[in-house]
C-alpha positions in Angstrom: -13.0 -50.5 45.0 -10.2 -49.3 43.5 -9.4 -46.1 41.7 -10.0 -45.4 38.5 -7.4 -44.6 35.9 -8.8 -41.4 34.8 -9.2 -40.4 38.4 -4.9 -41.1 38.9 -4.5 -39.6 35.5 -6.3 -36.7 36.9 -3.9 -36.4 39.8 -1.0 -36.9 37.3 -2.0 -33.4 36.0 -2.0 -31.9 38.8 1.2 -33.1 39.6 3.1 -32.2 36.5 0.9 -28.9 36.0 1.5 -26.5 33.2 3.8 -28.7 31.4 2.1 -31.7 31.3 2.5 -33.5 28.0 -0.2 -33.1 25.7 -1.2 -36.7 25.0 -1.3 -37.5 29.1 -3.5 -34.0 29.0 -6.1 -35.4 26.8 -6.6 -38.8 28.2 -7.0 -37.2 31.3 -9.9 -35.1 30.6 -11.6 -36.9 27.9 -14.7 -38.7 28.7 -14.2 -41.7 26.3 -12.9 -45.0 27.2 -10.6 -45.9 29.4 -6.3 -45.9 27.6 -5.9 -49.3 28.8 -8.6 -51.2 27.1 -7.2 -53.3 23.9 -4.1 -53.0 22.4 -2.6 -49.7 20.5 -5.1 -48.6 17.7 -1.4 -48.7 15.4 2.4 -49.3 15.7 4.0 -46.5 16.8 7.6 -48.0 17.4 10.0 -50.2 15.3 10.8 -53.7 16.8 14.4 -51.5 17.6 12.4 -48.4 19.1 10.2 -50.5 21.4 13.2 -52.9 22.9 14.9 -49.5 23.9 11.4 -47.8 24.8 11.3 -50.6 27.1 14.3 -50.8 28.4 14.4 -47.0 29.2 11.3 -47.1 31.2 12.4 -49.9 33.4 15.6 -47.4 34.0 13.2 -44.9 35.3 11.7 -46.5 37.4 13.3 -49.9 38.2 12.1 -52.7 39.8 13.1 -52.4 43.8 11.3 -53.8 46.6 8.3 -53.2 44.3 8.2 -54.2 40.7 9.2 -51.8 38.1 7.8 -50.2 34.7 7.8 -53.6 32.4 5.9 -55.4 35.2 3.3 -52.8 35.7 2.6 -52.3 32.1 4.3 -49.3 31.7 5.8 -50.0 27.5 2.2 -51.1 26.4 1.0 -48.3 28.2 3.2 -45.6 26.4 2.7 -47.3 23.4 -1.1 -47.3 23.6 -1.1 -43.5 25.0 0.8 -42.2 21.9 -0.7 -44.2 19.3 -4.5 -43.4 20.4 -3.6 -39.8 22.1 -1.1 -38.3 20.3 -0.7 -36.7 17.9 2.1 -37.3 15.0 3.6 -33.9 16.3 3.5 -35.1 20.4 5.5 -38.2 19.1 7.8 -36.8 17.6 10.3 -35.8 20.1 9.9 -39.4 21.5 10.4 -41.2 18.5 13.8 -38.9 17.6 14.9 -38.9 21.0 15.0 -42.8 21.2 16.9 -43.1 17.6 19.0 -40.2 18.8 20.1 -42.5 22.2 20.1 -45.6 19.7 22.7 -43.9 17.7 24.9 -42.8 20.3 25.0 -46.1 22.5 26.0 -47.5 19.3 28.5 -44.7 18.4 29.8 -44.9 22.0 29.8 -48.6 23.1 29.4 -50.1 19.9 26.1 -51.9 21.0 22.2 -51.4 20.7 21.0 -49.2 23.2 18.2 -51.9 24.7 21.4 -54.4 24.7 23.8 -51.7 26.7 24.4 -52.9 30.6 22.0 -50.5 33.0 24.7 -48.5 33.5 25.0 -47.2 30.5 21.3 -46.5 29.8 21.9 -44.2 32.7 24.6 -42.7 31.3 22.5 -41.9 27.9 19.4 -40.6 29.6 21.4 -38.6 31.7 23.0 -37.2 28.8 19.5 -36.7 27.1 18.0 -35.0 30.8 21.3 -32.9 30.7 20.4 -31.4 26.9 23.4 -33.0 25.7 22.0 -34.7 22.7 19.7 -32.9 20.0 16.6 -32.8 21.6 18.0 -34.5 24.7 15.8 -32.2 27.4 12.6 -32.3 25.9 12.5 -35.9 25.2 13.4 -37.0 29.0 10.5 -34.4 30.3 8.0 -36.0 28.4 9.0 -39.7 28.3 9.7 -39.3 31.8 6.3 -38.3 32.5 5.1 -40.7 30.0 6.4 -43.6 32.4 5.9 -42.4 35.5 2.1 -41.7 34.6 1.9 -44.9 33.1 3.3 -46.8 36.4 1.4 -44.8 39.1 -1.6 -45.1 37.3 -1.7 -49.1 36.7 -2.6 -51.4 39.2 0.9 -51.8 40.4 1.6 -48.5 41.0 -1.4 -47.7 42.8 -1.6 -50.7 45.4 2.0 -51.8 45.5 4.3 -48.9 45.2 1.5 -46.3 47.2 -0.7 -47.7 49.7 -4.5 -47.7 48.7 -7.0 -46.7 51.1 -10.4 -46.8 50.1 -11.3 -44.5 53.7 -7.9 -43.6 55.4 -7.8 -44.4 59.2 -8.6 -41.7 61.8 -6.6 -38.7 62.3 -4.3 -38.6 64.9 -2.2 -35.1 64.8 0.4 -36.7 67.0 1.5 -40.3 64.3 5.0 -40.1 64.3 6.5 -39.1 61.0 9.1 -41.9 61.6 5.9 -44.7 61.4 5.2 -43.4 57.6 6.1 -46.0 55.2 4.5 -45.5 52.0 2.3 -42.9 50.7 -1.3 -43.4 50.5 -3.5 -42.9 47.7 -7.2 -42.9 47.7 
């Protein structure tokens, strides 16, 4: 069996703690159904806002060895979250923070931010994590933790990029730490 959503969402929180953003709060402790189940209730980006939405997340967490944030469902995922779990106050700072980076890629390199080279979507979330756009800090916390809750919580994220366990081996107080490849989930 696999884990459940909620149950990862529920480790989420625990993980981010006090300032865990809102939306990811309540899916985590409601008792309804499950965030991933049909598609976003309404829009919540432009065409312009989810390209770069999109983009971003793949820049957080990229496809490596293990596939990234577009091939574990991380935009519908955000997308979903904040249309069915947020309020219009918790998206807010996601939806400025996005036309904030729009405006500056194209200020800066004269190009839509979702078009810019990889490189330079690092170079505008870093300025957004380093406060140096309006609003720059607090929308990289929480889309940030938007995307990494959205990619350890799918499928992907939970049996490729952790190893899932359903009953973890024996203990053995002597494994060498050097043997530890991934870590496990259950």
């Amino acid at each position: 069996m696999i884990i459940d959503r909620r149950d990862a969402l529920a480790g989420m929180a625990a993980m981010f703690g006090a300032s865990l953003f809102a939306p990811i709060a309540r899916a985590a402790a409601a008792q309804l159904p499950a965030i991933s189940d049909g598609p976003p209730s309404t829009p919540v980006f432009t065409a312009q806002q989810r390209a770069l939405m999109t983009a971003l997340s793949e820049r957080v967490m990229p496809t490596t060895d293990t596939p990234g944030a577009i091939a574990a469902g991380v935009p519908e995922y955000i997308e979903k979250l904040l249309a069915d779990w947020a309020s219009p106050d918790d998206r807010k700072p996601i939806l400025a923070g996005l036309d904030t980076i729009e405006a500056r890629s194209r200020s800066d390199y004269k190009v839509a931010a979702d078009k810019a080279t990889a490189a330079q979507q690092d170079a505008l979330l870093t300025l957004a994590m380093e406060d140096k756009l309006p609003g720059g800090a607090d929308f990289f916390d929480k889309f940030r933790q938007l995307v990494l809750t959205g990619y350890f919580t799918s499928e992907v994220g939970i049996t490729q990029e952790r190893e899932y366990l359903p009953v973890p081996g024996r203990y053995d107080g002597a494994y060498p730490y050097s043997e530890i490849k991934k870590v496990f989930s259950s």
